[in-house]
N, C-alpha and C positions, 0 to 999 in steps of 0.2 A: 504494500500500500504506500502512499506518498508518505505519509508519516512515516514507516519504517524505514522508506528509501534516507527523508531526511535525517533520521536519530544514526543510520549507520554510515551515512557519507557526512555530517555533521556540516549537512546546506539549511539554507533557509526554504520559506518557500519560495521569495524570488531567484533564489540560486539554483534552486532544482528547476523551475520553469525554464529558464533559461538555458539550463542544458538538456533540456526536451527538445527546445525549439533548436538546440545546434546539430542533432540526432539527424532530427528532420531533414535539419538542411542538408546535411551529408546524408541521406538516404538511408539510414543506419535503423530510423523508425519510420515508419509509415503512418501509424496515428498513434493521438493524446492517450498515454496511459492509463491518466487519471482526469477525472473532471476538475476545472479551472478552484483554486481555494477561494473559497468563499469568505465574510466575514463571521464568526463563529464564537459561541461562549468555549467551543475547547479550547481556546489559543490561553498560551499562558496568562494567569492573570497575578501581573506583580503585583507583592508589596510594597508597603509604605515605607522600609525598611530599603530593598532591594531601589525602589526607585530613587529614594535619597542616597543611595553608594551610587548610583549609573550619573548622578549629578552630578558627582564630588568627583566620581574618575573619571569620567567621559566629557571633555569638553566639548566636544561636537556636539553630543545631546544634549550640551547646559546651556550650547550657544542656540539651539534649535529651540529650547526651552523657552527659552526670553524670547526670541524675534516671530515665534508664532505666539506668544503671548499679545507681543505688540502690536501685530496684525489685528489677533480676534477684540486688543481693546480689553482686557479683562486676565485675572490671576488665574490659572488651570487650577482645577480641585484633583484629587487624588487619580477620582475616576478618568477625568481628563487624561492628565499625566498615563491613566494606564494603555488609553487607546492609543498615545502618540508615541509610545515605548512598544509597543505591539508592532507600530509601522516602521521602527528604524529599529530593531532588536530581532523581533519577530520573523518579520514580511521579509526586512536586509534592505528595504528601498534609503537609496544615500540621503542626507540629512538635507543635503540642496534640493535635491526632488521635491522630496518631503517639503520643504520649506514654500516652492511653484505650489505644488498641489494647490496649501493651503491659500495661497494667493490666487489663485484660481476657484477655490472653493468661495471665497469671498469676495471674489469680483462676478460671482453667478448667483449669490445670493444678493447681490443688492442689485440686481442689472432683474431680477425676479419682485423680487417685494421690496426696493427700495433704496434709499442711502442710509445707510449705517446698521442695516441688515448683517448680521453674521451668522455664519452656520456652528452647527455643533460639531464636540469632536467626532460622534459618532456619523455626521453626516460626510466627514471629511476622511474618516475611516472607510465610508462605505465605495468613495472615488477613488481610494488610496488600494482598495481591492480590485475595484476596474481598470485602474492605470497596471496592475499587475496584470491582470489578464491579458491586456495588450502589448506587455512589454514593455511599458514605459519608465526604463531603468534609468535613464542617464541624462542630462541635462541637452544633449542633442535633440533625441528620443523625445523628452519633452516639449521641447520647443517646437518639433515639429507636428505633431500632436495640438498644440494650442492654435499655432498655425491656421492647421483645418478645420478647428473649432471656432476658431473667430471668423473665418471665411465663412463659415454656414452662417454666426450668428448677422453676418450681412445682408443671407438672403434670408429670416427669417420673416421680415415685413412683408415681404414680396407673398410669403403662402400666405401667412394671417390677414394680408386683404383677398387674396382670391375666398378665403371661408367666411368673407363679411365679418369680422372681429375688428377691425379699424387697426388701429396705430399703435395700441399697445403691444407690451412684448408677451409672448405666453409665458402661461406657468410651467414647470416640467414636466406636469405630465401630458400637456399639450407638446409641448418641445419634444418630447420622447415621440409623438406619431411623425411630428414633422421631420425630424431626424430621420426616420425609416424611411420616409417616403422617399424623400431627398437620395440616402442611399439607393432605393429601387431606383435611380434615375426619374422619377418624373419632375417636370417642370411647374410651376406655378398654375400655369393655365390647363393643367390637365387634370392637377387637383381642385379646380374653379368647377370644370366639366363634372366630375366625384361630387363635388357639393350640392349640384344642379342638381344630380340623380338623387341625392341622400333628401335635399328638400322635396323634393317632387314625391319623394316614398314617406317619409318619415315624417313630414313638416315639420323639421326643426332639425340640426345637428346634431347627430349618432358620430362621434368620430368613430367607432368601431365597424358603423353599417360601413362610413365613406372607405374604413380599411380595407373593409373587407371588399368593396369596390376594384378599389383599386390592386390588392393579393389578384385579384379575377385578371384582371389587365396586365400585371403585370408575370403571370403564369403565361400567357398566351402571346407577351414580347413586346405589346401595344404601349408605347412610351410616348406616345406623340397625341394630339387633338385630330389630326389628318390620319395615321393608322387606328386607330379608335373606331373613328366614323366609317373607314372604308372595311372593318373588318365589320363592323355593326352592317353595312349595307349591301354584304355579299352576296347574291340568288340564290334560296336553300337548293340543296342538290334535288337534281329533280329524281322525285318515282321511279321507279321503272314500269308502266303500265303493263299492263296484262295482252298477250298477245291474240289474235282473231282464233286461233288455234284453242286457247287456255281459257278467253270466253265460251267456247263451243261447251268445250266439256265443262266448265261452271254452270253452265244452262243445263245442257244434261243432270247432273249432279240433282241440280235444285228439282228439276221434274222428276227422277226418279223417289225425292224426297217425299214429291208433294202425293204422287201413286200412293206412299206407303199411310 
């Protein structure tokens, strides 16, 4: 199991993922072992004891300590301290990651519900296990990563007016359909088209029906307003009609039915 792989190569779990994915690359595995680490109450849970020695010996996590304090605006309480010792003890993600993350965590929480909005740790814990799942080790890795995040959040206005929502920004869990979409390749005006059909059925926004609209579209390749339409306007195949021969004997059939 991942656990035993890690107790006996004595990796974390970003260090065992990582050498999954260099397997792969060298063709050495063919697929994921194990499924992606999750966030979880199994992961070690320090003491208060244990987290004041990692303060006192580890200046990297004392310096990580303080400058994600000064971000979130507030002193970490134990609990705190324990989630953010999981992500640089635990996880193994570098204390600069670590440090983006959180600066990311809280440039999405106020860009969400506001200025001076901050996330919890656990909310910062739960993108600290995504950024894992994707590999996002290293300060390169991240930067490229935020890169394509902020380019989406450019075109995010673009979808939220095609669903008639105006000029605000969505929430996440709106952000989350729009995000998928966006990966299936459709464009704005194709989710405009989704919304026509979801008002037309539904009178009123289902993002799940518009989903599932569009899973339908996008199963069959149709990424376009013009492939859409022409795939919607096709001549069903025709019949095969019944030949002068196969009428004869249909008529036969029916009169010897009607004798009985």
């Amino acid at each position: 199991s991942p656990e035993e792989l890690r107790q006996r190569l004595g990796f974390s779990a970003l260090q065992l993922a990582a050498a999954e994915r260099a397997l792969q690359e060298l063709g050495l595995l063919s697929a994921p072992s194990a499924p992606p680490v999750a966030p979880s109450d199994d992961h070690p849970q320090y003491s208060a004891d244990e987290l004041s020695d990692m303060l006192e010996t580890d200046r990297t996590f004392s310096a990580l300590v303080e400058q994600t304090e000064q971000v979130l605006g507030k002193k970490m309480k134990t609990a705190d301290l324990q989630l953010l010792a999981g992500l640089y003890d635990d996880m193994g993600l570098p204390a600069d990651v670590i440090y983006q993350l959180v600066c990311h965590c809280v440039e999405r929480s106020e860009r969400a519900y506001g200025a001076g909005r901050r996330p919890t740790l656990r909310q910062i814990e739960k993108e600290g296990y995504l950024w894992q799942r994707r590999g996002i080790d290293s300060i390169p890795r991240a930067n490229a990563y935020l890169k394509t995040y902020h380019q989406r959040q450019g075109l995010l206005p673009a979808y939220m007016r095609a669903l008639q929502l105006g000029e605000r920004n969505p929430v996440p869990s709106e952000e989350k359909y729009l995000t998928e979409w966006m990966d299936m390749g459709f464009p704005p005006e194709v989710v405009a088209l989704a919304y026509d059909r979801t008002m037309l059925r539904c009178h009123e926004l289902k993002w799940s029906y518009l989903g599932g609209i569009l899973k339908k579209w996008n199963e069959k390749g149709l990424r376009t307003v013009e492939a859409i339409e022409q795939g919607e306007n096709k001549p069903a195949a025709k019949q095969n009609l019944p030949t002068a021969e196969e009428n004869d004997i249909q008529k036969y059939v029916q009169k010897m039915h009607r004798k009985r």
